[in-house]
N, C-alpha and C positions, 0 to 999 in steps of 0.2 A: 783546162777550164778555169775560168776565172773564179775569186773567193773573198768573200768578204773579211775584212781584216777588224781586228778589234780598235777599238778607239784609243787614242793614242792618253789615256786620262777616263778616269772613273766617268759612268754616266751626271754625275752631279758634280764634276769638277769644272764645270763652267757657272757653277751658280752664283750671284744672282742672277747674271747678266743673261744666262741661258739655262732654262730649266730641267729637270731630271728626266720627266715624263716625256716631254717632248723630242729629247735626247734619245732616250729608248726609242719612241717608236719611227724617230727620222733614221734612224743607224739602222735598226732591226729588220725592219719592217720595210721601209720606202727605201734605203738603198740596198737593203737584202733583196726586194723583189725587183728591181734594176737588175742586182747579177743573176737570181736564177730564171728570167727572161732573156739575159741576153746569152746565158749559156745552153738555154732550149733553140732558139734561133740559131746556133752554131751548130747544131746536132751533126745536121745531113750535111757541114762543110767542115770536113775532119782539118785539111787543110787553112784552114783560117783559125782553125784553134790555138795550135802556137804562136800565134802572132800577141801583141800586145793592142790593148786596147789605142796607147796612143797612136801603133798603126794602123788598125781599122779606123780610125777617127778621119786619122789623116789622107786617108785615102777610099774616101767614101764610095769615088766613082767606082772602084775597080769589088766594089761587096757586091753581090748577088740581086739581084730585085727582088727578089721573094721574101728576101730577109733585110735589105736597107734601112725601111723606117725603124724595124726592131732593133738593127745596132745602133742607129743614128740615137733611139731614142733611149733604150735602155744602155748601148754601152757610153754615151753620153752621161746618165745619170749615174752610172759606174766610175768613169773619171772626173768627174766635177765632184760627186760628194768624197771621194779619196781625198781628191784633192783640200777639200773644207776640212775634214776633219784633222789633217794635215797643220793647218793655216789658223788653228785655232789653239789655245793654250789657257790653263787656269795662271803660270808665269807670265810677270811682265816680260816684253822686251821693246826693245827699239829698232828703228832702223839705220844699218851700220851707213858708216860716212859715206860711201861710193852710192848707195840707195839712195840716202838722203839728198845727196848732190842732183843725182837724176830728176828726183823726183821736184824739189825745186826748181830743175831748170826747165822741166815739162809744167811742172802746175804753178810755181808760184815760191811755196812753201809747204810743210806736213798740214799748216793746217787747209790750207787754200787746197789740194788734193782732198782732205779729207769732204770739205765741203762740194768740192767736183761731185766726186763717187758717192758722196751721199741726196743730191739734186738730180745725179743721172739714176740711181737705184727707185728714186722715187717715181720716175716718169715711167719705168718698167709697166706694163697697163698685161695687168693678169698676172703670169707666171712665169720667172726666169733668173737671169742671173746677171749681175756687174761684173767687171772683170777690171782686173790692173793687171795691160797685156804690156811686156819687153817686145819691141816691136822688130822687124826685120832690119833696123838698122839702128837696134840698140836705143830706141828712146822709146818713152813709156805713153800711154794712150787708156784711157780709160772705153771699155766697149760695152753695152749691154746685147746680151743675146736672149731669144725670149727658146720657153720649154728646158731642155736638156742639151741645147745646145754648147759650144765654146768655142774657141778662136782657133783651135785645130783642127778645125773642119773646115777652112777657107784659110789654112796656110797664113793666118796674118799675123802670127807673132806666138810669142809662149806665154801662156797665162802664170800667172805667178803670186795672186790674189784673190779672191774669189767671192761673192756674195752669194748665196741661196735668198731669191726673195719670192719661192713659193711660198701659198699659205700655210702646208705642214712644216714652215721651217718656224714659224714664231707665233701660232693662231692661239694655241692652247694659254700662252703666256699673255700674247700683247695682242691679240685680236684684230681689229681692222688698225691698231697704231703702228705701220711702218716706220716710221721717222726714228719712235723709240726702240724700235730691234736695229736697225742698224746703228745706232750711237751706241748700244749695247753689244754687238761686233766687234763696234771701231774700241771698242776696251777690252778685248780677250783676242786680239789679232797676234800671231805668233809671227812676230817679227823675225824674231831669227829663220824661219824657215824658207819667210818671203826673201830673205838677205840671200840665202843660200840657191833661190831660185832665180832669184836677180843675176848671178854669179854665172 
């Protein structure tokens, strides 16, 4: 059975850039009730229990219909916010040479990506997520996917960045101002992790 993991930094170790309260209740609350959803949906499939989420993700077709939307959706919000909390850090870092290089030769430069992912996170209409996907032949592609979705659900690459641009990810701080929660992201991004996932 799946378990929610503690955060990798105090609830207010992302402040200012990301709030206390907000913190608590997106960890606790909104990806605690991801896992204990997608482990009630697994009940009556003892057999799919051992499995990791990344391979129910990746192999949607083959989960049960009774229970699809519950793992698409809740085990969806299970590997996306692991993955955020992951990808995020109160330490600077950067991104190492070989990323860097990538990412250049896909976008431009660090900033000209930043400005991609942050133009493609804005057009996001509701609730969903950006991604900076390593794609099947090793170059990078910026994706938005809307709900709980991600790119390992259509086999199109491995995500390796992440944005939450539901409203419980930034409402309580920045209210209808998206623009300023992701610049507020793009400063607490845990580069080394991204390095490590580039790898």
């Amino acid at each position: 059975m799946f378990e929610l993991s503690n955060l990798p930094y105090e609830y207010n170790g992302l402040e200012p850039f990301i709030d206390e309260k907000t913190m608590k209740i997106h960890h606790d609350l909104h990806h605690g009730g991801y896992v204990t959803k997608l482990n009630t949906a697994l009940e009556k499939y003892p057999e799919l229990q051992d499995k990791s989420v990344e391979e129910l993700l990746k192999n949607l077709t083959t989960v049960p219909e009774d229970i699809k939307v519950a793992v698409r959706n809740n085990g969806g919000g299970h590997f996306n916010h692991t993955l955020f909390w992951e990808i995020l850090s109160p330490v600077k870092s950067q991104p190492s040479q070989d990323l860097l290089n990538s990412i250049t030769s896909s976008f431009g430069s660090l900033e000209a990506f930043k400005e991609k992912f942050t133009s493609v996170a804005l057009t996001v209409f509701g609730s969903g997520w950006i991604w900076l996907v390593k794609d099947n032949n090793d170059g990078l592609k910026i994706v938005p996917t809307p709900n709980q979705d991600n790119p390992l659900m259509d086999n199109s690459g491995t995500p390796i960045l992440g944005l939450d641009v539901w409203e419980h990810a930034y409402y309580l701080k920045y209210q209808n101002r998206r623009p300023e929660y992701i610049q507020a992201f793009l400063e607490v991004v845990n580069w080394d992790k991204v390095n490590e996932l580039f790898k």
